[in-house]
Each structure stands twice: as structure tokens, then as C-alpha cells.
The first five atom37 places (N, CA, C, CB, O) and aatype in JSON, in Angstrom:
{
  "aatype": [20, 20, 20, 20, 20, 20, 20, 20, 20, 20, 20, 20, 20, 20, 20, 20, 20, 20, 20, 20, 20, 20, 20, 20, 20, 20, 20, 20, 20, 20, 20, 20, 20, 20, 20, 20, 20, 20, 20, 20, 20, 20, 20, 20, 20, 20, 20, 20, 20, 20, 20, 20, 20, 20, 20, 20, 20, 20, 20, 20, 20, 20, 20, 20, 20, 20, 20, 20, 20, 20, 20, 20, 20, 20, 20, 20, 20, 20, 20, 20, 20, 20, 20, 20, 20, 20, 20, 20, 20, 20, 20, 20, 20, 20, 20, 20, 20, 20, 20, 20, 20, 20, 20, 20, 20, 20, 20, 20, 20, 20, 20, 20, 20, 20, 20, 20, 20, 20, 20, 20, 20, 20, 20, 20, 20, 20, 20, 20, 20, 20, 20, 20, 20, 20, 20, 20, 20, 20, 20, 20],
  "atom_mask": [
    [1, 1, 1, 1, 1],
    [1, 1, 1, 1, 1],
    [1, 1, 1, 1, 1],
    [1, 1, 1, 1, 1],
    [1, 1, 1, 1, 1],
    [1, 1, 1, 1, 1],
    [1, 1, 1, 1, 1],
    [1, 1, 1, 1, 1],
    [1, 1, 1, 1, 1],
    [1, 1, 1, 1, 1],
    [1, 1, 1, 1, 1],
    [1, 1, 1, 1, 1],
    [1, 1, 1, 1, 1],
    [1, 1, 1, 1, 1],
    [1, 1, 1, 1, 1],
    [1, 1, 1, 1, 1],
    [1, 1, 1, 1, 1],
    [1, 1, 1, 1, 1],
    [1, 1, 1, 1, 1],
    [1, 1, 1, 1, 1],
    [1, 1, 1, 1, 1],
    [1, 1, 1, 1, 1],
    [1, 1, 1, 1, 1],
    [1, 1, 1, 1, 1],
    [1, 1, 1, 1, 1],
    [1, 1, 1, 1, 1],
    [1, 1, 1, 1, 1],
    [1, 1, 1, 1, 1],
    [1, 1, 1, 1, 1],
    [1, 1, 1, 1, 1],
    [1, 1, 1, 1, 1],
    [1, 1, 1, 1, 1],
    [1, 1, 1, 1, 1],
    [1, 1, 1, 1, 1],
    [1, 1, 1, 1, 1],
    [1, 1, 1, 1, 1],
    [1, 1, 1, 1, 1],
    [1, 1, 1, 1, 1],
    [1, 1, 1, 1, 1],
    [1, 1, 1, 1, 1],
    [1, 1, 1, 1, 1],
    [1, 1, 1, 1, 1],
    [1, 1, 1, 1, 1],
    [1, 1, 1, 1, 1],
    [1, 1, 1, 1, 1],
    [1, 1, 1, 1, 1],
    [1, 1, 1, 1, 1],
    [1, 1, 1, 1, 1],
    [1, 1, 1, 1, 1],
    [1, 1, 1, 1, 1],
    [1, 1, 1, 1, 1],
    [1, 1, 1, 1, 1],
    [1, 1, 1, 1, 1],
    [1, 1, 1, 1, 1],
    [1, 1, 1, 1, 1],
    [1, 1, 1, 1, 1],
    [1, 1, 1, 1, 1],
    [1, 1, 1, 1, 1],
    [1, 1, 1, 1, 1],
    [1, 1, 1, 1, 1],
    [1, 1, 1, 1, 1],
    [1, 1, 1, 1, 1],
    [1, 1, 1, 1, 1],
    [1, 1, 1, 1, 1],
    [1, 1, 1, 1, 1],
    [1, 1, 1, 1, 1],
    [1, 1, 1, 1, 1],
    [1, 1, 1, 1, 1],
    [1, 1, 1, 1, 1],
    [1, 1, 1, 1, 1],
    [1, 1, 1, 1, 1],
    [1, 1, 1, 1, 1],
    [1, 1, 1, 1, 1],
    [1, 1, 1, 1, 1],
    [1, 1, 1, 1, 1],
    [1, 1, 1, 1, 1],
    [1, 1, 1, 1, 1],
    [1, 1, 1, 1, 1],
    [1, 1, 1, 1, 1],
    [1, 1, 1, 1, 1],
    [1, 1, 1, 1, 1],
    [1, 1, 1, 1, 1],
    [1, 1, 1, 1, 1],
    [1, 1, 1, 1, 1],
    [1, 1, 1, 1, 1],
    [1, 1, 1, 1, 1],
    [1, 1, 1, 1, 1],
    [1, 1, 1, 1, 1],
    [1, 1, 1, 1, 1],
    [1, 1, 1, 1, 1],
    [1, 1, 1, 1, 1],
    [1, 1, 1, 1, 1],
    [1, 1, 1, 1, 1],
    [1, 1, 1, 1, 1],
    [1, 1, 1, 1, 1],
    [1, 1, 1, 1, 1],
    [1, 1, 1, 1, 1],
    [1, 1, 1, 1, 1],
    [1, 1, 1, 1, 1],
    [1, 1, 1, 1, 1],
    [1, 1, 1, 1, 1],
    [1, 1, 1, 1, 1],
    [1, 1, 1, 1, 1],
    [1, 1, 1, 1, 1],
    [1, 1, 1, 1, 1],
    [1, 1, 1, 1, 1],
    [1, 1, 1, 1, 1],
    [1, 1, 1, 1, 1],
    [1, 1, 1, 1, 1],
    [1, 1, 1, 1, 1],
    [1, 1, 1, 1, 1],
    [1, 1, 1, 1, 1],
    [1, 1, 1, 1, 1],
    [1, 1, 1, 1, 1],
    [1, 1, 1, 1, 1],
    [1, 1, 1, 1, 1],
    [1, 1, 1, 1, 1],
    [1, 1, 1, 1, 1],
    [1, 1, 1, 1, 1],
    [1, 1, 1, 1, 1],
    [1, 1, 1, 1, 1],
    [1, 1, 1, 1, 1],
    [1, 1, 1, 1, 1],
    [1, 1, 1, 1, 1],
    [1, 1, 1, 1, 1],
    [1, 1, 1, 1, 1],
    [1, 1, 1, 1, 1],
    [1, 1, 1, 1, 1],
    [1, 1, 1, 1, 1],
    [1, 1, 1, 1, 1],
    [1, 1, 1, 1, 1],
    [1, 1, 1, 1, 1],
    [1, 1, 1, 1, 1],
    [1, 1, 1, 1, 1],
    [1, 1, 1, 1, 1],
    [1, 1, 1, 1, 1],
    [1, 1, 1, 1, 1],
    [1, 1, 1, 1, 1],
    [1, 1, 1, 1, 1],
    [1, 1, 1, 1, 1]
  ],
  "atom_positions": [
    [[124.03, 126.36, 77.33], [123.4, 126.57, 76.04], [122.12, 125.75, 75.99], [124.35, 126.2, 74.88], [122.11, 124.52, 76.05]],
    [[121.34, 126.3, 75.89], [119.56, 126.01, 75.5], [119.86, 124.47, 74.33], [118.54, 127.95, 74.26], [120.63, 124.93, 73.49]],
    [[119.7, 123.58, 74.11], [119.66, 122.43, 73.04], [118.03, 122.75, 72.44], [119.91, 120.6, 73.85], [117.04, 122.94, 73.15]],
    [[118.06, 122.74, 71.11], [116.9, 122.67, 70.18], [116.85, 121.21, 69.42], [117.02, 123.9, 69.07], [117.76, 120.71, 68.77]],
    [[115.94, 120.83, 69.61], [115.01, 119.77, 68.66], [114.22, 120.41, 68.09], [114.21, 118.68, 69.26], [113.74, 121.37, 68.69]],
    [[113.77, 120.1, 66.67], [112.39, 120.29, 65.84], [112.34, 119.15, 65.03], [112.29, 121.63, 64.88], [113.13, 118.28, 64.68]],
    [[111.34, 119.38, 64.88], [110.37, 117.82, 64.96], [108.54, 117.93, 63.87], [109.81, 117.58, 67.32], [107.89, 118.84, 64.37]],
    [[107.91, 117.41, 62.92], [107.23, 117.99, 62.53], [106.7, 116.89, 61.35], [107.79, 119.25, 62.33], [107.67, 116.41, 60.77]],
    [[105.97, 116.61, 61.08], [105.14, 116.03, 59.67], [105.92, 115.87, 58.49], [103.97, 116.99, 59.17], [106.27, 116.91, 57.94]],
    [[106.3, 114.65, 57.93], [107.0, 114.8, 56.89], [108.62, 114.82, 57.4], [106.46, 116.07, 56.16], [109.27, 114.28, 58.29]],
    [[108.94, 116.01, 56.0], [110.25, 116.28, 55.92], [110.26, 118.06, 56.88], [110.76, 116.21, 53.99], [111.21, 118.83, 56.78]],
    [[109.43, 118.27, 57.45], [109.75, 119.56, 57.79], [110.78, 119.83, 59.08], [108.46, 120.17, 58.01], [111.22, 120.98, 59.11]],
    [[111.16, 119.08, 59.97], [112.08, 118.7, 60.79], [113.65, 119.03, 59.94], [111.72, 117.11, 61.19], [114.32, 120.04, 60.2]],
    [[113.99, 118.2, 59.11], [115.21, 118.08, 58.2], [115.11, 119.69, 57.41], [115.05, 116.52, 56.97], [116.01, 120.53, 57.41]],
    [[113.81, 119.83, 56.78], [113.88, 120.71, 55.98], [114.36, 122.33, 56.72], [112.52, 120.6, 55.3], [115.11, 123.1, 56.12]],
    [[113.91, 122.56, 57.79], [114.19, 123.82, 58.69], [115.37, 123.66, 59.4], [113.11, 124.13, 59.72], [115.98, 124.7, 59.62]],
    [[115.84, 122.7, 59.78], [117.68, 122.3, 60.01], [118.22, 122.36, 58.8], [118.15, 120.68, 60.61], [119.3, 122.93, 58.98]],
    [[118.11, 122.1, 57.65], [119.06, 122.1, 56.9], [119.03, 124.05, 55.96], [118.77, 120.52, 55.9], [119.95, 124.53, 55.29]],
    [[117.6, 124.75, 56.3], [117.82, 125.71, 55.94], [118.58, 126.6, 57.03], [116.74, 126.07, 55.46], [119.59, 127.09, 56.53]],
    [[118.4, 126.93, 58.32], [119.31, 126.97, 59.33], [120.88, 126.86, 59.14], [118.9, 126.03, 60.09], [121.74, 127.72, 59.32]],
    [[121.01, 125.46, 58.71], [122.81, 125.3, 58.65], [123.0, 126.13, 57.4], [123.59, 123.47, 58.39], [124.21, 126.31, 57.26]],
    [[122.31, 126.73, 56.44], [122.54, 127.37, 55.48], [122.78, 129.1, 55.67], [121.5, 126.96, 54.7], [123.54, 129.92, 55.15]],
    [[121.89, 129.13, 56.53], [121.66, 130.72, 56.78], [122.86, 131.15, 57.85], [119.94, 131.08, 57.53], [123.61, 132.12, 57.77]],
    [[122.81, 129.95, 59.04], [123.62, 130.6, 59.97], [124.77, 129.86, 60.39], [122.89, 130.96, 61.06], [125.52, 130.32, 61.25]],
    [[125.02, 128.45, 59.72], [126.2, 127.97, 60.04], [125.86, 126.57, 60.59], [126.95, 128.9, 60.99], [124.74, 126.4, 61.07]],
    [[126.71, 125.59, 60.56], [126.62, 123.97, 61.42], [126.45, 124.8, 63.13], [128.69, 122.58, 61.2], [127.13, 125.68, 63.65]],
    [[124.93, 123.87, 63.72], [124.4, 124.48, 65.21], [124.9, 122.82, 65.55], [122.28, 125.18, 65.54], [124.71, 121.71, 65.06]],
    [[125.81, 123.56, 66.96], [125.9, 122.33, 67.83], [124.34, 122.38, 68.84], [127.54, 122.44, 68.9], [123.59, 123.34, 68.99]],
    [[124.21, 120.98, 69.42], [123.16, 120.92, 70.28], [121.96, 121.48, 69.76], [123.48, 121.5, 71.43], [121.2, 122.17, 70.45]],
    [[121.74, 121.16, 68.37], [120.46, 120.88, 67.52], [120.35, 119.78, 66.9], [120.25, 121.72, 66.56], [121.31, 119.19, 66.4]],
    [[119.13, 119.36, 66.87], [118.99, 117.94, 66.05], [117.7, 118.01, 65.58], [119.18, 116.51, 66.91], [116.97, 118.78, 66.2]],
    [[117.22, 117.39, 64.63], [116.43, 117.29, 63.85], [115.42, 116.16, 63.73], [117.02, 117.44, 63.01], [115.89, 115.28, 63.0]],
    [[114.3, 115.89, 64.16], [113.26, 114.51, 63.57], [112.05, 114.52, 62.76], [112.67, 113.79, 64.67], [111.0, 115.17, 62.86]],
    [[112.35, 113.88, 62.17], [110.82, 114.05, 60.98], [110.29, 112.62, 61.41], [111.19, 114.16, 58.75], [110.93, 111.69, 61.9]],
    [[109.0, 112.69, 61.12], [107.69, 112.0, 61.74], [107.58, 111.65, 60.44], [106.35, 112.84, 62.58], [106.81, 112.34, 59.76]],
    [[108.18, 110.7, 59.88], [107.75, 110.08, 58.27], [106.85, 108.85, 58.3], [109.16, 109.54, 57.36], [106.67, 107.89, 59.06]],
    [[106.27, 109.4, 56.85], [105.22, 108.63, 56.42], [105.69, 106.96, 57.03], [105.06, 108.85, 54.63], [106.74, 106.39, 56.75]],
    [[104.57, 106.42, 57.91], [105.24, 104.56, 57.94], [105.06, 104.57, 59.45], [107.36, 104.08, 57.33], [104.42, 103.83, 60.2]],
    [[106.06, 105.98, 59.72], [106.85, 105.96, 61.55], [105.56, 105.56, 62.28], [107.57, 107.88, 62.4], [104.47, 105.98, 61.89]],
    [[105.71, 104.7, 63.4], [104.76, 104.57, 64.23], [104.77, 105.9, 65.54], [104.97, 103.06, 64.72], [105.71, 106.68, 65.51]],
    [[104.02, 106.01, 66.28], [104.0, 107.13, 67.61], [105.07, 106.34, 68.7], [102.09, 107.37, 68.46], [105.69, 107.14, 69.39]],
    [[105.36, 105.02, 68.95], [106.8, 104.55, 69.86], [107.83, 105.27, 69.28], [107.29, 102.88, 69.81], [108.47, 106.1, 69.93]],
    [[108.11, 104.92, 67.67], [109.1, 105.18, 67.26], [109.43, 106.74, 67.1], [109.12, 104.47, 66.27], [110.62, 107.04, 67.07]],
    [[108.59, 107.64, 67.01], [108.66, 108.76, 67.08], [109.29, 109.14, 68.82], [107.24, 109.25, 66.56], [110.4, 109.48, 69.22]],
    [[107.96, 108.91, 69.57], [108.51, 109.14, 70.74], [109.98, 109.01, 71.33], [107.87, 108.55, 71.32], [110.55, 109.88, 71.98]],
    [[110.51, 107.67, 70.98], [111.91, 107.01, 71.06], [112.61, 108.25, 70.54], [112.19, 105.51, 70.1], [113.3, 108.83, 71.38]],
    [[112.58, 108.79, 69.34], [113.58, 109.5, 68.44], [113.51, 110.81, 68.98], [113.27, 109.47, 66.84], [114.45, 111.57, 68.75]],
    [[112.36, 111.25, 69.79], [112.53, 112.76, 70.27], [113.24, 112.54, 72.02], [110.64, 113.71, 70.24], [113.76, 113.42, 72.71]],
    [[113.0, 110.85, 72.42], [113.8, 111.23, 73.88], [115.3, 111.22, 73.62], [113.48, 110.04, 75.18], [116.14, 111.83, 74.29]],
    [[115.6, 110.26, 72.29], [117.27, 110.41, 72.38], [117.84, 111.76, 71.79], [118.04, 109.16, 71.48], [119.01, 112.13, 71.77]],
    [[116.97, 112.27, 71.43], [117.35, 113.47, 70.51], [117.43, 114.74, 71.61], [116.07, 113.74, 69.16], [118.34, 115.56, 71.59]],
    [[116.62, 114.76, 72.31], [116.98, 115.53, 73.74], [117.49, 115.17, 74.8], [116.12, 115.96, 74.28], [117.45, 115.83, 75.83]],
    [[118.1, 113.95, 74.65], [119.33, 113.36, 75.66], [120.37, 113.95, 74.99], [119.58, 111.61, 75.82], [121.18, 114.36, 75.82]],
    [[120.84, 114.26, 73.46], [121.82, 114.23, 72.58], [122.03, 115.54, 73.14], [121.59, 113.93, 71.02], [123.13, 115.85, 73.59]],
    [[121.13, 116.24, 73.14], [121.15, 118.32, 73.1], [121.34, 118.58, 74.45], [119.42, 119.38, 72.57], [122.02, 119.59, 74.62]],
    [[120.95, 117.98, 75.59], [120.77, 118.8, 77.08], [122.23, 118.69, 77.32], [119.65, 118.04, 78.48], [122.91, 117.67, 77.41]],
    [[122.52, 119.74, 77.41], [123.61, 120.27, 78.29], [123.6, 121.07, 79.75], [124.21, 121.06, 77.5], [124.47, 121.77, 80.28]],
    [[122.09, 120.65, 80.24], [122.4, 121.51, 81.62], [121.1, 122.79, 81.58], [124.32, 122.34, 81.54], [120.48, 123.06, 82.61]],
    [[120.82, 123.46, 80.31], [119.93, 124.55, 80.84], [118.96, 124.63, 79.81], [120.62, 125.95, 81.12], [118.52, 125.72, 79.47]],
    [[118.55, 123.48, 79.24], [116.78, 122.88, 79.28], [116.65, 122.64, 77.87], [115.35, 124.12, 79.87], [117.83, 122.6, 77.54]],
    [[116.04, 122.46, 76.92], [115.9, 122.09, 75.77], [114.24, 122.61, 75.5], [116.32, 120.52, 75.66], [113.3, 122.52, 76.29]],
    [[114.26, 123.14, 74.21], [113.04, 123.59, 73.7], [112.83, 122.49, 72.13], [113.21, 125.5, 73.41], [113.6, 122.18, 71.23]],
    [[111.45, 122.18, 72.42], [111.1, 121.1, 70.73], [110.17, 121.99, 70.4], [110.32, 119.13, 70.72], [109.21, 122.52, 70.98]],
    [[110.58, 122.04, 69.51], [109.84, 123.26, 68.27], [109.1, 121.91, 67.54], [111.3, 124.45, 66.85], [109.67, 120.82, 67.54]],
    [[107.77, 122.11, 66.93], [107.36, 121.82, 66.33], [106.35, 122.17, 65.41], [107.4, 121.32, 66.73], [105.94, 123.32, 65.61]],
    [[105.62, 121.38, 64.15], [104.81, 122.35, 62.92], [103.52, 122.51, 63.41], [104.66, 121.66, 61.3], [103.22, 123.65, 63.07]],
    [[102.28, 121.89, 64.19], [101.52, 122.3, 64.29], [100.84, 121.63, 65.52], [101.12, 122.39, 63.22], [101.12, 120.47, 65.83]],
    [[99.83, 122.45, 66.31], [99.87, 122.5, 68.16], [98.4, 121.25, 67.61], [99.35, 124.77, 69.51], [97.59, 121.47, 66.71]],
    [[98.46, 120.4, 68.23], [97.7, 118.79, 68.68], [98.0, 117.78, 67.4], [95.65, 118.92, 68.89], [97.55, 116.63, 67.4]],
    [[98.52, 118.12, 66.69], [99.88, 116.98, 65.34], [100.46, 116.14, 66.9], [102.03, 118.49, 64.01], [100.51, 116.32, 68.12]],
    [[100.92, 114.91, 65.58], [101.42, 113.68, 66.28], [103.05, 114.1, 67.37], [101.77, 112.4, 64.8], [103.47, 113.71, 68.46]],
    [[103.52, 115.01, 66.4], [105.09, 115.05, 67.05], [104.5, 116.06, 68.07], [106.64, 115.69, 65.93], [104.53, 115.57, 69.2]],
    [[104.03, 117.17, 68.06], [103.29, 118.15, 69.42], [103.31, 117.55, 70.03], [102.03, 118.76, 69.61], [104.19, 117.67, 70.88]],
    [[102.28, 116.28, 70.13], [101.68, 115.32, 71.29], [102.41, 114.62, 72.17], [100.96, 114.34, 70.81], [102.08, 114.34, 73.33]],
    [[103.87, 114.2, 71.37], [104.6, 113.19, 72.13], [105.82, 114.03, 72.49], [104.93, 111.78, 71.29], [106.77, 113.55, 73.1]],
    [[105.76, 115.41, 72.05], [106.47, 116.38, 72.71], [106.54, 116.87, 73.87], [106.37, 117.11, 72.28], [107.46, 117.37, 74.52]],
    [[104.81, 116.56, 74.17], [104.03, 117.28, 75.06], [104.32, 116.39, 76.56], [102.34, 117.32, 74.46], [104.44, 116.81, 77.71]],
    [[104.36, 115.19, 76.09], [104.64, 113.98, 76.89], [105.52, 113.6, 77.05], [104.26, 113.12, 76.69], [105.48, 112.59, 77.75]],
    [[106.96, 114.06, 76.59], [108.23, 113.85, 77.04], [108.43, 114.61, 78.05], [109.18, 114.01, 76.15], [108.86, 114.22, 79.13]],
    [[107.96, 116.35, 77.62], [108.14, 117.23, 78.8], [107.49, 116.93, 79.6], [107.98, 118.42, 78.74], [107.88, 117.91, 80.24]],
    [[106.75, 116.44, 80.32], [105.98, 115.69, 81.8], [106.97, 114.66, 82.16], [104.27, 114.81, 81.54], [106.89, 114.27, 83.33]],
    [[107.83, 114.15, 81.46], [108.49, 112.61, 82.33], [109.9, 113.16, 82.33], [108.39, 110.73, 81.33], [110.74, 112.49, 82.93]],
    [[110.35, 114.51, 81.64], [111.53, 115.23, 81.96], [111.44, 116.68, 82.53], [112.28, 115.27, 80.79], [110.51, 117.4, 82.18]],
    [[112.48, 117.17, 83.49], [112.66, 118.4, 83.25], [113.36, 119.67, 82.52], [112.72, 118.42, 83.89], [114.33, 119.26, 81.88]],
    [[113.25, 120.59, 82.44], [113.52, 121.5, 81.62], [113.46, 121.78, 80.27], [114.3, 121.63, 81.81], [114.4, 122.27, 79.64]],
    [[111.98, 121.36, 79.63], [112.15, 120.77, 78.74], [110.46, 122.08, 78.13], [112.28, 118.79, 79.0], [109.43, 122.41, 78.71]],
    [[110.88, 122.3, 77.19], [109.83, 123.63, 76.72], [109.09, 123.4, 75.25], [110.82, 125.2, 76.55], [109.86, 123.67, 74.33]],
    [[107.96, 123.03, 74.88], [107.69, 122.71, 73.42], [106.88, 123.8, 72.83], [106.93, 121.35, 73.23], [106.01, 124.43, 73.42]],
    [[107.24, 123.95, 71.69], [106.46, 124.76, 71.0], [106.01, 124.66, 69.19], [107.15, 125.91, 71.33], [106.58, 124.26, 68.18]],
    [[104.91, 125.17, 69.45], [104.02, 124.95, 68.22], [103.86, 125.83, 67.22], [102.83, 124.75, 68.53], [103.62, 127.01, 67.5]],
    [[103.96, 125.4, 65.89], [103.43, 126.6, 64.96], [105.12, 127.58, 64.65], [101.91, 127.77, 66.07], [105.32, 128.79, 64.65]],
    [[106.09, 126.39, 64.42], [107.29, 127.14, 64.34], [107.59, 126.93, 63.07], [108.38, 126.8, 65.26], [107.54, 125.95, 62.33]],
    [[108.07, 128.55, 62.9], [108.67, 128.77, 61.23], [110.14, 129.41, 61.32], [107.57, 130.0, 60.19], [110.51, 129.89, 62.39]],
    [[111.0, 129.43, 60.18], [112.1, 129.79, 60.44], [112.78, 131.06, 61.08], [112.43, 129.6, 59.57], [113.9, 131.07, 61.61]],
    [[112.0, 132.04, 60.97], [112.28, 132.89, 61.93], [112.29, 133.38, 63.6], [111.88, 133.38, 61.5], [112.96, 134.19, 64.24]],
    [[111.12, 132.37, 63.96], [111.65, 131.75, 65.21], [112.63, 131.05, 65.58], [111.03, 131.17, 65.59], [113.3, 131.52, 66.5]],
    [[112.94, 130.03, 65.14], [114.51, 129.12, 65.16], [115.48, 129.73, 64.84], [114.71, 127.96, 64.29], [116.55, 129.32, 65.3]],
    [[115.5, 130.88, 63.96], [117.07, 131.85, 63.7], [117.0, 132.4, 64.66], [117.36, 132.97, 62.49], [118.06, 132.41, 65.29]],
    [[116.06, 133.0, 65.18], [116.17, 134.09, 66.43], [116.61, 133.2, 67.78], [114.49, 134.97, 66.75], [117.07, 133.76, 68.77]],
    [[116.46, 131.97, 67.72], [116.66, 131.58, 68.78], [117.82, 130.8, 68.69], [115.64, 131.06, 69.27], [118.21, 130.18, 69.68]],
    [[118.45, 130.74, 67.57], [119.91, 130.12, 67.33], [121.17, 131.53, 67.94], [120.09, 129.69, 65.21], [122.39, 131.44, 67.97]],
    [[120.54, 132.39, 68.24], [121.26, 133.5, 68.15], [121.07, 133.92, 69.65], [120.79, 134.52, 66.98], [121.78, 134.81, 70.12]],
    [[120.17, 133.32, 70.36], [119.54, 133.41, 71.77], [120.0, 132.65, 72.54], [118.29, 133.2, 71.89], [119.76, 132.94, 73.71]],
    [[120.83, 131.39, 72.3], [120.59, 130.35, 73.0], [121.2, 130.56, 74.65], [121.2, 129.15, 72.17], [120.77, 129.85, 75.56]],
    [[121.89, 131.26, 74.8], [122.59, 131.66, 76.55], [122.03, 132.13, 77.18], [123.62, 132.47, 76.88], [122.34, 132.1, 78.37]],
    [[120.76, 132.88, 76.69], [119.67, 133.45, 77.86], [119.03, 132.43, 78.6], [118.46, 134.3, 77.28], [119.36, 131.26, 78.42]],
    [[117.95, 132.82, 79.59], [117.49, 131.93, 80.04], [116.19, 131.07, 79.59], [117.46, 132.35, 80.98], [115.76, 131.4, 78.49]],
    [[115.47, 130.0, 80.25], [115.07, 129.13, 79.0], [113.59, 130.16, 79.21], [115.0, 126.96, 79.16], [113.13, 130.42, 78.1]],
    [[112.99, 130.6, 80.03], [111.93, 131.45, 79.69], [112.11, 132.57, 78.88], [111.4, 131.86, 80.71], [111.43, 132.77, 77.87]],
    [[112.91, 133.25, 79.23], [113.22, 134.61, 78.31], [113.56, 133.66, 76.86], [114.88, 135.83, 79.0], [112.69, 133.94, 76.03]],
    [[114.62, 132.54, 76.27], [114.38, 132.42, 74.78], [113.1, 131.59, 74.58], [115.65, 131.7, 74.01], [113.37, 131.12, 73.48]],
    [[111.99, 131.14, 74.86], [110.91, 130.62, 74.69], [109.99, 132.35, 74.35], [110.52, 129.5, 76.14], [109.38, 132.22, 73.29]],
    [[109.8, 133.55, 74.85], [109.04, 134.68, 75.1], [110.19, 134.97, 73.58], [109.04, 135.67, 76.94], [109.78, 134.82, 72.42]],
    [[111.37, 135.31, 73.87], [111.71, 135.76, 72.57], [111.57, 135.13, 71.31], [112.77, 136.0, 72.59], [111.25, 135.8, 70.33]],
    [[111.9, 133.19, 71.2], [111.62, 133.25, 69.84], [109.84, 132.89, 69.23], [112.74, 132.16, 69.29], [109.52, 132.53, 68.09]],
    [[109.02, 133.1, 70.3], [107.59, 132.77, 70.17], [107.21, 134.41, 69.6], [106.75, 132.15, 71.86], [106.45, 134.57, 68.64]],
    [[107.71, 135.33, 70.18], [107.55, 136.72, 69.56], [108.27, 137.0, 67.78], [108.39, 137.8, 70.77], [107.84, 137.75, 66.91]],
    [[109.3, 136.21, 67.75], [110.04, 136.55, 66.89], [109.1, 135.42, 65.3], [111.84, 136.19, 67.57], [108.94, 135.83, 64.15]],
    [[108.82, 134.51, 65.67], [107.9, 133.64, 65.05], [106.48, 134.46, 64.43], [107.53, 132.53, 66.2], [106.19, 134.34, 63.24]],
    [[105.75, 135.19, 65.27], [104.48, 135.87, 65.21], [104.79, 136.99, 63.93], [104.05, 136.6, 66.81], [103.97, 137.24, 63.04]],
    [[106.31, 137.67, 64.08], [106.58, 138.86, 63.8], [107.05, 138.55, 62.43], [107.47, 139.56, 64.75], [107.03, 139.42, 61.56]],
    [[107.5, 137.26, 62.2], [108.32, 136.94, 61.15], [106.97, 136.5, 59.84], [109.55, 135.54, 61.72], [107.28, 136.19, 58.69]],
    [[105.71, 136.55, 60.25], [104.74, 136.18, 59.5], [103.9, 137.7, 59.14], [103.9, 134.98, 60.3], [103.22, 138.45, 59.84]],
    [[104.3, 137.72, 57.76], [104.2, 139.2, 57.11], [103.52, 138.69, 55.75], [105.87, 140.14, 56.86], [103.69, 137.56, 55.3]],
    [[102.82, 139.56, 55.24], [102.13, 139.2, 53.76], [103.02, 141.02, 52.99], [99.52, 139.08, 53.88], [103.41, 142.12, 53.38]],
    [[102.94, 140.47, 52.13], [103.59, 141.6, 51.01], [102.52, 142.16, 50.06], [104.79, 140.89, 49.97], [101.99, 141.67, 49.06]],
    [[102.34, 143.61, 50.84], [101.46, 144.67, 49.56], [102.08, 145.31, 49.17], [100.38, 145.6, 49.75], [102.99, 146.01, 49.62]],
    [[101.33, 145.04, 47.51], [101.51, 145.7, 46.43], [101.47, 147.55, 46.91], [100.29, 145.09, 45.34], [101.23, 147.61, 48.11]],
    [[101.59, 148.64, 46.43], [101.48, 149.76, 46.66], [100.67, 150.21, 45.37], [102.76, 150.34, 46.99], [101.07, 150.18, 44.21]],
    [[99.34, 150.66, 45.87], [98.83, 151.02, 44.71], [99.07, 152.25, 44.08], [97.72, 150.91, 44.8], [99.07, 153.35, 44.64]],
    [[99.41, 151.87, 42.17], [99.81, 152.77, 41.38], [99.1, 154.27, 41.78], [99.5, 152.24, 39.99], [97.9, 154.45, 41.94]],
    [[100.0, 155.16, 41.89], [99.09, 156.74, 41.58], [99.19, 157.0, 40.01], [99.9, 158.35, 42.48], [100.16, 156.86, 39.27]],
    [[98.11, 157.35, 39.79], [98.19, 158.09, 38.58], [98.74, 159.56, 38.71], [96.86, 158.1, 37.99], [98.52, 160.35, 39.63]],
    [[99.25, 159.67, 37.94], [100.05, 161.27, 37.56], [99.34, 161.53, 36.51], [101.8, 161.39, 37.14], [98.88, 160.73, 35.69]],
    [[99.23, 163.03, 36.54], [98.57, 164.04, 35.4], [99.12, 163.48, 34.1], [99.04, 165.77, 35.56], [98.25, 163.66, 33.24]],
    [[100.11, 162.92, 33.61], [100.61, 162.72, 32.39], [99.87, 161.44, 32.33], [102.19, 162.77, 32.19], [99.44, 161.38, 31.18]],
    [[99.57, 160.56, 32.85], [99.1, 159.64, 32.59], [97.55, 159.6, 31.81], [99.26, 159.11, 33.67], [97.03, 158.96, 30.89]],
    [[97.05, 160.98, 33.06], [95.31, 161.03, 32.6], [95.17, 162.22, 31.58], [94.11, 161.41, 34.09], [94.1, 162.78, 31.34]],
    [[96.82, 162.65, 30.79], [96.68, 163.12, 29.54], [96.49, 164.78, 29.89], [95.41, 162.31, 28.72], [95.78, 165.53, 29.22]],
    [[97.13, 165.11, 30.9], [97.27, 166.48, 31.15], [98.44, 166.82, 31.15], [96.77, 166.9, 32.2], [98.74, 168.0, 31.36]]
  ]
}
């Protein structure tokens, strides 16, 4: 099983794990770090290597995170160089992380291609449909 970390500015780490355990249930071999206001970049770093010691079980770990050259990206970026199997990604919203809670037995390229597609796809804006007028309206 693939282990997920996300990781992100603030509360957005906690906030997308705890909507997750809502939608799809308590995820083993997920964990959660927020980069709070104070945290220094050691202490961050520290909290994303134990946090992907906590998750690896053998077939690689992906760190999702909120936005690509942000502090947690960076030291994401730099864990995966001093470990292997280890996949980060940027610009993650919840529909990437459901899709990939539901993915996790494939392999770690195929769920990195699927939930990076599923992320892109999950970002939709909502139009209105503009009113037709009908003859009764324009009094015919």
C-alpha cells in the first residue's frame, strides 16, 4: 500500500485529512503535517521524515502538498533526494487525495498519473444556464 503524507501552509494538512476521514473513512498509512505559523524549516523537515517513516510500508510514499516552491514543497522536495520511493506533489486538492485513497495498490507511477489527473479534473467552475425566454414571457 502506497503511504500518503500531506503537508501544506497553515491548517491545510489537518484540514484535507480530516475532510477525507469524513468522506471516506479512518485511512491507515496517512498522516498529516501542517507548517504552522512559529514552525521553523528543521522542524518541519523533522515532521515530514517521521511522518514518512510512520507510512512506508514497502511500495513508496507520495507528499501531497498546497503549493509547488512553498516551504513544505521544498523540504518535500529534499526528503525525496535523501530517500527512496518517495513521490511529491503540488497543487493538491481533495479530489486528488480521494482518488488516490481508493488507488493506493497500484503502482507508485500509475497512482501519481492517476491522482495528478484526477486533481486537474476535479477543478470545475459552475455555469449558470442562460434563461430562454419563451413567447409567454415576451407577451405572445
Amino acid at each position: 500500500m502506497i503511504g500518503i503524507v500531506i503537508s501544506g501552509h497553515g491548517q491545510f494538512a489537518s484540514g484535507i485529512y480530516s475532510s477525507i476521514q469524513l468522506i471516506a473513512g479512518e485511512q491507515q498509512e496517512m498522516k498529516a503535517v501542517d507548517f504552522k505559523e512559529g514552525m521553523n524549516v528543521e522542524s518541519l523537515k523533522s515532521a515530514l521524515n517521521h511522518a514518512v517513516e510512520e507510512v512506508e510500508q514497502g511500495d513508496g510514499v507520495v507528499i501531497f502538498t498546497d503549493i509547488p516552491g512553498g516551504t513544505p514543497f521544498n523540504q518535500s522536495v529534499i526528503l525525496s533526494t535523501e530517500k527512496n520511493n518517495i513521490k511529491v506533489i503540488a497543487g493538491t486538492n481533495l479530489p486528488a487525495i480521494l482518488d488516490g485513497v481508493f488507488s493506493r495498490n497500484s503502482g507508485l507511477e500509475a497512482f501519481t498519473s492517476k491522482v495528478i489527473e484526477s486533481g486537474q479534473s476535479g477543478l470545475q467552475m459552475y455555469k449558470t444556464k442562460e434563461k430562454q425566454e419563451t413567447d409567454e414571457e415576451n407577451g405572445i
